[in-house]
Backbone as JSON, one array per atom type, in Angstrom:
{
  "sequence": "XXXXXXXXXXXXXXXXXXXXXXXXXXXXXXXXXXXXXXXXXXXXXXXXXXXXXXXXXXXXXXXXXXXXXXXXXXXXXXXXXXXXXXXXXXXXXXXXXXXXXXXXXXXXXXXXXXXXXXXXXXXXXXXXXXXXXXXXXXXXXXXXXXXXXXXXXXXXXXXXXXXXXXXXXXXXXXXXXXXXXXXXXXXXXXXXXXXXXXXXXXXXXXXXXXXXXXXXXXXXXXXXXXXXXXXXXXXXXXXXXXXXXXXXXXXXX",
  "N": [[8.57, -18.89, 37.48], [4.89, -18.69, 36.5], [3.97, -20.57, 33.94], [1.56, -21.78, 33.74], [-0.22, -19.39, 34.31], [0.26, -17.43, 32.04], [-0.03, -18.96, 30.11], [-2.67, -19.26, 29.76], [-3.56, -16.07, 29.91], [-2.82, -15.79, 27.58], [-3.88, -17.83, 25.67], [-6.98, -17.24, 26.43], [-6.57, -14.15, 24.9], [-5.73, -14.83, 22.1], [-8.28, -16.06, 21.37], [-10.53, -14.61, 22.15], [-9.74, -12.79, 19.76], [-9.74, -15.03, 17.64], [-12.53, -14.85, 18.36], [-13.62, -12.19, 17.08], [-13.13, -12.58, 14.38], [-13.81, -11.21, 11.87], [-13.16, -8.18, 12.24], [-10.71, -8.61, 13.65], [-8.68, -9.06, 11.8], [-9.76, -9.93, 9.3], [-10.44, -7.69, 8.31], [-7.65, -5.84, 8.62], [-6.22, -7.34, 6.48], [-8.13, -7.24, 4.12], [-8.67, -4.01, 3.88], [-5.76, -3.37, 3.15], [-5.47, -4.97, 1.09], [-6.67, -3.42, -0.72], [-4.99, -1.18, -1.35], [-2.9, -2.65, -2.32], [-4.58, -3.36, -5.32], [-4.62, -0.33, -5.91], [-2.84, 1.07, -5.36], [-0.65, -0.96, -6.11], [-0.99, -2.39, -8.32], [-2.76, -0.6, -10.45], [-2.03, 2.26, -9.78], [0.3, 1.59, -10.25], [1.5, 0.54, -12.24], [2.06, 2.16, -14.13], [3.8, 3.76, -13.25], [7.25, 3.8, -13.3], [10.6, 2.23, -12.66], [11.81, 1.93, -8.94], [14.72, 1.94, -7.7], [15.35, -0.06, -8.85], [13.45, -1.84, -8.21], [9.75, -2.95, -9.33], [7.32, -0.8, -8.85], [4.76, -1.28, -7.63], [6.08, -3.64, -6.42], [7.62, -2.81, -4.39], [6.47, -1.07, -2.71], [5.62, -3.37, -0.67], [6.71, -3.81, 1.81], [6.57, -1.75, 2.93], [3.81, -1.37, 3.21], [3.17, -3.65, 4.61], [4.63, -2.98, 6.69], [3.04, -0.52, 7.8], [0.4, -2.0, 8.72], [1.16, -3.96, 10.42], [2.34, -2.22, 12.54], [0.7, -0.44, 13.65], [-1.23, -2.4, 14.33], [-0.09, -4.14, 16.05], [0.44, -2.41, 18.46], [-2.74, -1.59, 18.99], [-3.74, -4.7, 18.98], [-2.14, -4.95, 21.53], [-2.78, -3.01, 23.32], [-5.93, -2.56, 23.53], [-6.18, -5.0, 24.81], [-4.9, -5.04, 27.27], [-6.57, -3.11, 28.05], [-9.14, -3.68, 27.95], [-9.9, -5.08, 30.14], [-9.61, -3.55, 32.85], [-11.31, -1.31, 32.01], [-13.66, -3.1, 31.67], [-13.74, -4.18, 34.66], [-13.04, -6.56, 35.13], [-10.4, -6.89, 35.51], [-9.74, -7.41, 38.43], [-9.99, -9.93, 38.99], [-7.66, -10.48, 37.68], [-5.78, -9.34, 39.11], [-6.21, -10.5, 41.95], [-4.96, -12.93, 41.45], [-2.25, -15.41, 41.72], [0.04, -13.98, 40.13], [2.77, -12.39, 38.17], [3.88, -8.92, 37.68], [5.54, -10.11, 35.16], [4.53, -12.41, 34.25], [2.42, -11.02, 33.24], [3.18, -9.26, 31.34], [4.22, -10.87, 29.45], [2.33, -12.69, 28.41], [0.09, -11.48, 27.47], [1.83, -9.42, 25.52], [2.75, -11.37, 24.21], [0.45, -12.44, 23.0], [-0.67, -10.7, 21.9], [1.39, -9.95, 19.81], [1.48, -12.2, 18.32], [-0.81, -12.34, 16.94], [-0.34, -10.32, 14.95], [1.8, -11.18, 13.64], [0.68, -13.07, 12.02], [-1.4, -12.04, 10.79], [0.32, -10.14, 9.11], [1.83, -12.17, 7.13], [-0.55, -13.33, 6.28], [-0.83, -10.83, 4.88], [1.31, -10.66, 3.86], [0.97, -13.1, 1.8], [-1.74, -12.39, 0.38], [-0.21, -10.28, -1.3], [0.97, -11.43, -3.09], [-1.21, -12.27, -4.88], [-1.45, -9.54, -6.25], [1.06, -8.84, -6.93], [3.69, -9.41, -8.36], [6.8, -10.6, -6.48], [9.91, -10.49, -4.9], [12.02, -12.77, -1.96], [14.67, -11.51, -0.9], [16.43, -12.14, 1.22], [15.76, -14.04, 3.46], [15.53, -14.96, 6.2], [16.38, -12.43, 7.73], [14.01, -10.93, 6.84], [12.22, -11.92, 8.71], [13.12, -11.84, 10.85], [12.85, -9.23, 11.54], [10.56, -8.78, 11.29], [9.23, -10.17, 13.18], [10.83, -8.94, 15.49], [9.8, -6.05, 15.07], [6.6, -7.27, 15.37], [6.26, -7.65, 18.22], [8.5, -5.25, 19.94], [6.15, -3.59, 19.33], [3.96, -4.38, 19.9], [4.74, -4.52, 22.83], [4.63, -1.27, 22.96], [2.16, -0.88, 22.71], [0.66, -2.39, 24.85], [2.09, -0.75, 27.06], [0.64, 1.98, 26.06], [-2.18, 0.97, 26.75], [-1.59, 0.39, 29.73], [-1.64, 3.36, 30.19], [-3.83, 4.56, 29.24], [-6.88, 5.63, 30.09], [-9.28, 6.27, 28.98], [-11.54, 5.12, 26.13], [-10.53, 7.12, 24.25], [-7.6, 7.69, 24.92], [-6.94, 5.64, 23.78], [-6.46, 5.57, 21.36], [-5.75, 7.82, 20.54], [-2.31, 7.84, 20.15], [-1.38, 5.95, 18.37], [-3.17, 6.48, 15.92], [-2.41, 9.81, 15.46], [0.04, 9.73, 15.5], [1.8, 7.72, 15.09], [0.89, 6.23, 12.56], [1.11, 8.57, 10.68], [3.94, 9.32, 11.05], [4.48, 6.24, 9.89], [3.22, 6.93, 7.19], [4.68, 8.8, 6.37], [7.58, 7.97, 6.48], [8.29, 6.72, 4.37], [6.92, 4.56, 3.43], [6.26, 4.62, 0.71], [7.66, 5.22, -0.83], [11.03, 5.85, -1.73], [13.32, 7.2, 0.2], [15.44, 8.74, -0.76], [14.31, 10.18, -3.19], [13.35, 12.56, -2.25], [13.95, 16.07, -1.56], [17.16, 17.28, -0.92], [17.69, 18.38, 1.94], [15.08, 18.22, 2.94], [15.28, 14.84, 3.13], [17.12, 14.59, 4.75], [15.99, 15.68, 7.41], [14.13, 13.56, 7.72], [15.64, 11.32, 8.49], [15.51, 11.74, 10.97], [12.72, 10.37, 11.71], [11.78, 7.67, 13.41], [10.53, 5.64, 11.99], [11.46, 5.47, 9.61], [13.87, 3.78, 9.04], [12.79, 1.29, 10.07], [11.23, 0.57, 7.77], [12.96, 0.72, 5.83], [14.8, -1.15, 6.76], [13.46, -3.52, 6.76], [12.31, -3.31, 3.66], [14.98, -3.77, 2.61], [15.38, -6.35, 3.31], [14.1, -7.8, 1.71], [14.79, -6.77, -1.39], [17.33, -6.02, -1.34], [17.91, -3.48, -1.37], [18.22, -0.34, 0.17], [17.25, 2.84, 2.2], [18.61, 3.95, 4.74], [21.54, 1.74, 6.43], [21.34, -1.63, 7.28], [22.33, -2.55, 9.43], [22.05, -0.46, 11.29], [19.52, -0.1, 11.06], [18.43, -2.32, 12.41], [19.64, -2.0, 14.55], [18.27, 0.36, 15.84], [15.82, -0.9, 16.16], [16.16, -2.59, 17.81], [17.24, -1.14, 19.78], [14.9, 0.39, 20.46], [13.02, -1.94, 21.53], [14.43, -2.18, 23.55], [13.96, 0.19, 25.31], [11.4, 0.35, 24.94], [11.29, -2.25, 26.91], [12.35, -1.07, 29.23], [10.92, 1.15, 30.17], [8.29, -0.81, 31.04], [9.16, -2.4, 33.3], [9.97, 0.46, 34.52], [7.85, 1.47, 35.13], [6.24, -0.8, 36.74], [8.02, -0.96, 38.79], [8.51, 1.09, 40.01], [5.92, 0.76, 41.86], [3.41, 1.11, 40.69], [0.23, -0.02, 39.92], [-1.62, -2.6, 38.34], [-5.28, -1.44, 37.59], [-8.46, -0.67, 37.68]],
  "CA": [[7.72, -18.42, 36.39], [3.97, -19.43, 36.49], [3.83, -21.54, 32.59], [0.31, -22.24, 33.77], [-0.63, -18.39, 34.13], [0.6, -17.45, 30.8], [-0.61, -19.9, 29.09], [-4.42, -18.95, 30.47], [-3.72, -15.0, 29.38], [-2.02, -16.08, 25.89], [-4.92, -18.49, 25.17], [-7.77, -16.3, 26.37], [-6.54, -13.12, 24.47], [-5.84, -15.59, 21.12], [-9.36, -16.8, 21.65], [-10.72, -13.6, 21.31], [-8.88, -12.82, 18.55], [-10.77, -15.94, 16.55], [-14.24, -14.62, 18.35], [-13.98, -11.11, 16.31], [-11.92, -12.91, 13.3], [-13.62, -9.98, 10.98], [-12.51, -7.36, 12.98], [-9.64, -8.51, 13.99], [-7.83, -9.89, 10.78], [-10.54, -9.68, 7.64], [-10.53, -6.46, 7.84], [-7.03, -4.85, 8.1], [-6.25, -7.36, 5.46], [-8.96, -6.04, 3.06], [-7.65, -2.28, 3.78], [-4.17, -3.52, 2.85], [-5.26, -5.51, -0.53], [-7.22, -2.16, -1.64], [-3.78, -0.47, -1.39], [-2.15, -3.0, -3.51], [-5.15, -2.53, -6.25], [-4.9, 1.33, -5.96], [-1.1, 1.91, -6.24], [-0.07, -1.8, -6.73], [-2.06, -2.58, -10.22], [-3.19, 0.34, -11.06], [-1.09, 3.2, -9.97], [2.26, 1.43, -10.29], [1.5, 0.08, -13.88], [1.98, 3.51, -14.96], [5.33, 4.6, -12.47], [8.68, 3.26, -13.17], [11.39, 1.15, -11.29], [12.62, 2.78, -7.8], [15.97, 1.57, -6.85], [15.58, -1.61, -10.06], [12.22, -2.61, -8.31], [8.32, -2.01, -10.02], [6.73, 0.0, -8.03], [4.19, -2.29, -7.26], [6.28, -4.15, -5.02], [8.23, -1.77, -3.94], [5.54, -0.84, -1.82], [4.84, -4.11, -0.64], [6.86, -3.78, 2.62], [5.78, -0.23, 3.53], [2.14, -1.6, 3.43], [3.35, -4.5, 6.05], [4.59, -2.18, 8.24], [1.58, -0.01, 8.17], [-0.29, -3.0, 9.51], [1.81, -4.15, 11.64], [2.82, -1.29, 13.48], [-1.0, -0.44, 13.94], [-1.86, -3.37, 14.54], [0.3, -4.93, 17.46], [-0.26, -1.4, 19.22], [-3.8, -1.97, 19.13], [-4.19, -5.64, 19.83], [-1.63, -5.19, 22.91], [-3.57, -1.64, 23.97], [-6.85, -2.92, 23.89], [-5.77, -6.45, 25.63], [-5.06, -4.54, 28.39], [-7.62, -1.73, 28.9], [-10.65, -3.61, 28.14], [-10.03, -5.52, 31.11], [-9.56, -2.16, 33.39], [-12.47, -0.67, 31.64], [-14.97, -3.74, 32.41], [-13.37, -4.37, 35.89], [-12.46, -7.82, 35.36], [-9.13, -6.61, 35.93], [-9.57, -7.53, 39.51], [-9.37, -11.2, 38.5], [-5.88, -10.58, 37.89], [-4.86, -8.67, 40.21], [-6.46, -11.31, 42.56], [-4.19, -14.34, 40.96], [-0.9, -15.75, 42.03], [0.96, -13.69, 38.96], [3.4, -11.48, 38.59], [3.69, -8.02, 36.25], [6.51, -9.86, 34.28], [3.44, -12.65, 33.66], [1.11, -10.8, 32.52], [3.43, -9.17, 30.17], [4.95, -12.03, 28.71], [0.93, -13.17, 28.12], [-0.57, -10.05, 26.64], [2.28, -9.16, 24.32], [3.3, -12.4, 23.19], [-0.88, -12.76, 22.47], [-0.47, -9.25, 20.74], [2.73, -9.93, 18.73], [1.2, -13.95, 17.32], [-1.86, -12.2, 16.3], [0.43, -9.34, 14.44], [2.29, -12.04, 13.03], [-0.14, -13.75, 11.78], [-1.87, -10.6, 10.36], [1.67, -9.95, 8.62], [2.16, -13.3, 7.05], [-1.72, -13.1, 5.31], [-0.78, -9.77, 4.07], [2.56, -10.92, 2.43], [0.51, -14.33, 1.29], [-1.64, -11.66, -0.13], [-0.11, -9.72, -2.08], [1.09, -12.18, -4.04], [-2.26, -12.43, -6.08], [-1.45, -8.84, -6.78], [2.42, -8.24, -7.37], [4.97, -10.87, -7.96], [7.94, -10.33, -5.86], [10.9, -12.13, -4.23], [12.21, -12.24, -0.6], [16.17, -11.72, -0.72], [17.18, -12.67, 2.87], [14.29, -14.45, 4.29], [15.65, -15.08, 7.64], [16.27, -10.75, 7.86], [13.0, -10.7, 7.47], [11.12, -12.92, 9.63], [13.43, -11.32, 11.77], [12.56, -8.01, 11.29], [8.8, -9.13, 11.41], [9.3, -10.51, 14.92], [11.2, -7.88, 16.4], [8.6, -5.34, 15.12], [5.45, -7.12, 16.29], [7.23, -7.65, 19.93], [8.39, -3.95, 20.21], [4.86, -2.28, 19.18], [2.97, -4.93, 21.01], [4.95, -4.25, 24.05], [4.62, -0.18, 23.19], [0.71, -0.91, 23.19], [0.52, -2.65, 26.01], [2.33, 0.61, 27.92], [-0.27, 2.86, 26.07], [-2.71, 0.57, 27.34], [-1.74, 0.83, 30.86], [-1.44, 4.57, 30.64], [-5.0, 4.78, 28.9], [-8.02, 5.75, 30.96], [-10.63, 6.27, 28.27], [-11.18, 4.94, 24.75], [-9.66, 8.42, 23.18], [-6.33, 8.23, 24.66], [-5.98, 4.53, 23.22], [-6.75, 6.39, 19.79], [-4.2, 8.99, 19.84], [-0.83, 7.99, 19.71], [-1.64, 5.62, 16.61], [-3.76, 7.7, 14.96], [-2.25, 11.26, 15.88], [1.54, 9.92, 15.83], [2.73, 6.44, 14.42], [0.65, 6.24, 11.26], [1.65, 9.96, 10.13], [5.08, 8.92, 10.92], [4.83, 5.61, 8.87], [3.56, 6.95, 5.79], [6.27, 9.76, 5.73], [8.96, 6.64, 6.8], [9.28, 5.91, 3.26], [6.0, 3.47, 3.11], [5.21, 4.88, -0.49], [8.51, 6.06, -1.71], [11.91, 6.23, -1.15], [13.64, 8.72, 1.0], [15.89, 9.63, -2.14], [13.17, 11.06, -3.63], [13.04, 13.67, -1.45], [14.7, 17.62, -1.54], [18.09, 16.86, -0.31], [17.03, 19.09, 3.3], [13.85, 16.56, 3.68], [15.81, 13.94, 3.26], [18.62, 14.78, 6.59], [14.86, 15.93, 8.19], [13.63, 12.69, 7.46], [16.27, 10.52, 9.52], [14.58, 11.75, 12.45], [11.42, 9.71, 11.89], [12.18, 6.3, 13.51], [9.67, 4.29, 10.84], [12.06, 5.44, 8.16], [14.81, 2.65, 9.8], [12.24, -0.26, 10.37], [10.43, 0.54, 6.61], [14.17, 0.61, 5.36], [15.34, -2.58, 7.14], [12.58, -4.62, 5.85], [12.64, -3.31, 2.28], [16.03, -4.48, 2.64], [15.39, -8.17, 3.39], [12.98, -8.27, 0.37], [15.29, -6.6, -2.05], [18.62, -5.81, -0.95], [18.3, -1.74, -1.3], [17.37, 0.26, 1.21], [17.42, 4.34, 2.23], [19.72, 3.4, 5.48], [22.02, 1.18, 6.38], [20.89, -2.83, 7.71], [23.05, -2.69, 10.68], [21.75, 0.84, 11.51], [17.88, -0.53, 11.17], [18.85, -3.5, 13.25], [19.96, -1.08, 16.02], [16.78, 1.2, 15.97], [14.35, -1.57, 16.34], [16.38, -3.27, 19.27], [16.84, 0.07, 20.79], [13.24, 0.92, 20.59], [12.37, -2.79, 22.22], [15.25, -2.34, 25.14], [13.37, 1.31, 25.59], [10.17, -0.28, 26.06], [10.96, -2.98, 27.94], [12.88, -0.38, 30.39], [9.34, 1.68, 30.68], [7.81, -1.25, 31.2], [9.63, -2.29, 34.69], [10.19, 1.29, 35.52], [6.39, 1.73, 35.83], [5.54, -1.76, 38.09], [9.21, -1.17, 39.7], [7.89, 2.05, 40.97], [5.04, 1.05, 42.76], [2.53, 1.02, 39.7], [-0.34, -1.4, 39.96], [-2.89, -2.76, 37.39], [-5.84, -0.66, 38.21], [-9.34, -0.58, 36.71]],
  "C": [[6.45, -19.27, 36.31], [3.78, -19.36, 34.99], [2.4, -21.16, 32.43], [-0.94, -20.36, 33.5], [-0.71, -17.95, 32.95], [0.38, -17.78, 29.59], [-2.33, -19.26, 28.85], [-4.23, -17.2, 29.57], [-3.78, -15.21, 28.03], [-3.39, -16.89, 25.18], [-6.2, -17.74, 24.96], [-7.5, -15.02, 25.05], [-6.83, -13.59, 22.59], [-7.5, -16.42, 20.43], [-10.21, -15.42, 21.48], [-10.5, -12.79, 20.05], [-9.81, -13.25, 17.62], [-12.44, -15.4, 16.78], [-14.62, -13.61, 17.13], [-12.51, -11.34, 14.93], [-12.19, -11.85, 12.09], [-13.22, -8.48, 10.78], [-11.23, -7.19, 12.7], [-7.72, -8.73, 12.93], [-8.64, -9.79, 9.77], [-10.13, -8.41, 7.22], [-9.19, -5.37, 7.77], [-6.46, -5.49, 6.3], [-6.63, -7.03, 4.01], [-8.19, -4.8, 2.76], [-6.77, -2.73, 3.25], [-4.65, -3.98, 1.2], [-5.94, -4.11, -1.21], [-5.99, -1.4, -1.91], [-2.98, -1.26, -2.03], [-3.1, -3.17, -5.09], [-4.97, -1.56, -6.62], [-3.41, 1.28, -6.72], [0.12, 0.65, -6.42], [-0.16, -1.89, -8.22], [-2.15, -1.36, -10.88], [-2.56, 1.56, -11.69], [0.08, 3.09, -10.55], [2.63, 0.77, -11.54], [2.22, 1.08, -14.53], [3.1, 4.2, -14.34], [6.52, 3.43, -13.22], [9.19, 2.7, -12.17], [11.76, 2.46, -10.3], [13.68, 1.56, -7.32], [15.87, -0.19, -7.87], [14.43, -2.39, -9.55], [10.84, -2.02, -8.97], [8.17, -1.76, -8.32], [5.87, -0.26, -7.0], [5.05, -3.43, -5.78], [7.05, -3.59, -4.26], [7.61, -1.28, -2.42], [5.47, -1.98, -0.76], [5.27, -3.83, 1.05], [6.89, -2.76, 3.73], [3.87, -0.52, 4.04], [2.16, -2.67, 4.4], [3.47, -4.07, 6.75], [3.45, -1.0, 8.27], [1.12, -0.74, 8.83], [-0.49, -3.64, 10.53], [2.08, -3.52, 12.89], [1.57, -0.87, 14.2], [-1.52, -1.17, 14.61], [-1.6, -4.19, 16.06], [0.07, -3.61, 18.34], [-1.75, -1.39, 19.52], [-4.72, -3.28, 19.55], [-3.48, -5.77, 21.07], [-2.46, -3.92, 23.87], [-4.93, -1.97, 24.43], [-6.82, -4.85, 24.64], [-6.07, -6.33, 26.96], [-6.07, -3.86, 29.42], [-8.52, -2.03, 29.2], [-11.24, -4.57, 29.83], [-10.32, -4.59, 32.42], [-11.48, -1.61, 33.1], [-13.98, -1.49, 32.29], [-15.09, -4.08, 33.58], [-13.09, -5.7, 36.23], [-10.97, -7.94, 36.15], [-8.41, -7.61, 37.54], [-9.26, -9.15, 39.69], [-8.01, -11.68, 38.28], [-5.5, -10.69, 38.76], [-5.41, -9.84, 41.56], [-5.38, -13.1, 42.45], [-3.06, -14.37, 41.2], [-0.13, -15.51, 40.26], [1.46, -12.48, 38.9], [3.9, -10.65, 37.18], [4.65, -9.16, 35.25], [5.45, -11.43, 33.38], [2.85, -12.27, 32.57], [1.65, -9.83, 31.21], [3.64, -10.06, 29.27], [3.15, -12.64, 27.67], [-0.1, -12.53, 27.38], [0.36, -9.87, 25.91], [2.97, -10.17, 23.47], [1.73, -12.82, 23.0], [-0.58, -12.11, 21.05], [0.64, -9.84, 19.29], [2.62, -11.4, 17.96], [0.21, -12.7, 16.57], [-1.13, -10.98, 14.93], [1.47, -10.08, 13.35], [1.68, -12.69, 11.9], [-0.93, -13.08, 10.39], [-0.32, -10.33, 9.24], [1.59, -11.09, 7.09], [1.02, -13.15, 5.92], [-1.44, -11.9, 4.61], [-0.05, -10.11, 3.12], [1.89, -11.93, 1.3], [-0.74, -12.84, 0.04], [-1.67, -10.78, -1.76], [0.57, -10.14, -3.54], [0.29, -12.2, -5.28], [-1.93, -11.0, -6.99], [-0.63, -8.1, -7.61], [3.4, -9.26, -6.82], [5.87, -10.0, -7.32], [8.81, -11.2, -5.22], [11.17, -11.41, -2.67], [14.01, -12.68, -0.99], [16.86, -12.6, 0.51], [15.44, -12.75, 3.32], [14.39, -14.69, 5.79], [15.97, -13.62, 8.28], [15.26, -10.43, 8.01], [11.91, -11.02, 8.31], [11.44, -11.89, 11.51], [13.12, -9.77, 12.27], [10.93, -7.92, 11.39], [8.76, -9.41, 13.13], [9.43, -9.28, 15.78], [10.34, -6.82, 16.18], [7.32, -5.6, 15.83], [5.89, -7.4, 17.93], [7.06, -6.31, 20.54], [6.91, -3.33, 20.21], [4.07, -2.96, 19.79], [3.24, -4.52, 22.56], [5.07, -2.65, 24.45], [3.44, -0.04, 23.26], [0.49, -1.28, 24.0], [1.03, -1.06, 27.04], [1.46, 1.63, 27.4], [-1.82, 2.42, 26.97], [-3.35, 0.58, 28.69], [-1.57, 2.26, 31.24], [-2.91, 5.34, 30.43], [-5.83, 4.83, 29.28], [-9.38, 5.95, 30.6], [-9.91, 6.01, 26.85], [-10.43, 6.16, 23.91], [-8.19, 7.89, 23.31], [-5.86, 6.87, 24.26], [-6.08, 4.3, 21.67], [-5.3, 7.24, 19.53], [-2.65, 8.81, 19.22], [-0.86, 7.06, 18.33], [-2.29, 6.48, 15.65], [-3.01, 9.14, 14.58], [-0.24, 10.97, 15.29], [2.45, 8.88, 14.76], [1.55, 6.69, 13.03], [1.01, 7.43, 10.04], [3.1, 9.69, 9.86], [5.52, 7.16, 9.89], [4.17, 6.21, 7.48], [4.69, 8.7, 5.14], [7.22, 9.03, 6.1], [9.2, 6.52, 5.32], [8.5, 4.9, 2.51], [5.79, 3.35, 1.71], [6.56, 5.41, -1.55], [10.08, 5.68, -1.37], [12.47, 7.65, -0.59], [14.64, 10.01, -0.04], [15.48, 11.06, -2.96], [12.99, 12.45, -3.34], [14.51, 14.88, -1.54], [15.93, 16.98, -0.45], [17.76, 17.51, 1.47], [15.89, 17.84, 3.91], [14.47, 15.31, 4.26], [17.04, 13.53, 4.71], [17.17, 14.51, 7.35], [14.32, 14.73, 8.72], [14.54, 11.59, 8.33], [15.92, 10.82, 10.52], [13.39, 11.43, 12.42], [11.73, 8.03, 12.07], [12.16, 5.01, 12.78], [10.72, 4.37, 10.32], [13.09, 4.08, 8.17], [14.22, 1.36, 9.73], [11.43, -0.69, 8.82], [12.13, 0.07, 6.17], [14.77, -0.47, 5.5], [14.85, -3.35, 6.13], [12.4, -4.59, 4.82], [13.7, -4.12, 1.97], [16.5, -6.27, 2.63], [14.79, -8.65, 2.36], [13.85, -8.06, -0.82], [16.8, -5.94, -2.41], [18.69, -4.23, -1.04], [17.18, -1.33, -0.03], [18.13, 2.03, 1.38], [18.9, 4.12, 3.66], [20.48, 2.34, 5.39], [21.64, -0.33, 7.11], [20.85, -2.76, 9.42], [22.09, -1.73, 11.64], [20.01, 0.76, 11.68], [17.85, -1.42, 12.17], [18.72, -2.8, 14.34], [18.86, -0.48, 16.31], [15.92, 0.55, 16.69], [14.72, -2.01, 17.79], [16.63, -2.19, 20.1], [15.6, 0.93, 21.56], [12.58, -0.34, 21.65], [13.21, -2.49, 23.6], [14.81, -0.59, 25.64], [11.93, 1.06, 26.13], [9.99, -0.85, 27.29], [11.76, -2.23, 29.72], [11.7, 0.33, 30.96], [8.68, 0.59, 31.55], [8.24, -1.58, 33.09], [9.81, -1.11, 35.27], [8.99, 1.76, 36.11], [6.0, 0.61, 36.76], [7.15, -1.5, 38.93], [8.86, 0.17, 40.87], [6.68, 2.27, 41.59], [3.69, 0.56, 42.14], [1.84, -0.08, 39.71], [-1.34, -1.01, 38.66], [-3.88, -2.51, 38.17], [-7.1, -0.82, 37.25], [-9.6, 1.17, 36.65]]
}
């Protein structure tokens, strides 16, 4: 295992990161605190408890995983491409390193900066809606294994991406639709008993559900059952991931 390689991707990518720090971190934070103004303060003054929590924080871990999920898809997607795109690429592909490298280096960049990003949100929302963390080691854990998985499902959009659109679509078009019908804003309860069956076939609903769970012990599924999802979703990636360089697949500008 080249340490020394790894280190060089992980640093570089982290280093960018701090160049576009309003970009990259001011700004989903912002977005996120306007959404605990809107329907933290404002809206959720005026709703009732869901499941014995205000409303207000209720939310709080639907609006993390928004962020998150977004977020490590997009700093592991563009990690990748813009290298491809400007033709640096070849710099790589020129270096004594090997695909399981340059993953390890790009989505453990992706998944600090996602972390990180996470962490300021929860810090946060504090100013805006007290709340407690039930199981704090559930959720750290549940924070991890999320930015991991979606960093390492951006990185594979990444390398499948050949122009700025198609490293638009599947966040835009797919995962954000699917987290705010997960549950981000509500519980699944809530919903026409029919919706509600419908509604277990949207994967978010599992990883919104977990992590509610670590914050306040209720949740729409079951722990175990969220647990499984997320690590099924990362041992799904990381099977893509080798079956595309196992078959031949090179980094390509």
């Amino acid at each position: 295992m080249n340490w020394h390689a790894i280190r060089a991707i992980y640093r570089f990518e982290m280093a960018r990161t701090f160049r576009t720090i309003t970009q990259s971190i001011a700004s989903p934070v912002l977005s996120t605190s306007l959404y605990f103004v809107v329907f933290g303060a404002a809206i959720g003054s005026r709703m009732g408890e869901i499941d014995g929590v205000s409303y207000g924080a209720f939310i709080i871990p639907g609006l993390i995983m928004l962020s998150l999920l977004n977020e490590s898809i997009s700093n592991a997607s563009f990690g990748i491409y813009m290298p491809k795109w400007a033709g640096t690429i070849y710099e790589l592909l020129s270096a004594p390193v090997s695909y399981v490298e340059v993953v390890i280096g790009y989505v453990g960049a992706a998944a600090t900066k996602s972390l990180m990003l996470g962490v300021l949100i929860l810090v946060t929302a504090r100013v805006f809606v007290p709340y407690e963390i039930a199981h704090p080691l559930w959720m750290l854990a549940f924070l991890l294994l999320t930015a991991v998985t979606f960093s390492l499902f951006g990185f594979i959009i990444g390398l499948w991406a050949d122009d700025f659109q198609k490293l638009q679509v599947i966040p835009l078009m797919i995962v954000t639709p699917l987290t705010f019908l997960g549950g981000a804003f509500y519980s699944i309860s809530m919903l026409p008993p029919v919706w509600q069956k419908i509604t277990l076939f949207n994967p978010v609903v599992y990883l919104i559900s977990g992590f509610r769970w670590s914050f306040y012990g209720v949740s729409d599924v079951g722990v175990g059952i969220s647990m499984a999802a997320i690590l099924g979703f990362l041992a799904l990636c990381l099977g893509a991931v080798w079956w595309i360089f196992r078959t031949g697949w090179k980094l390509k500008a």
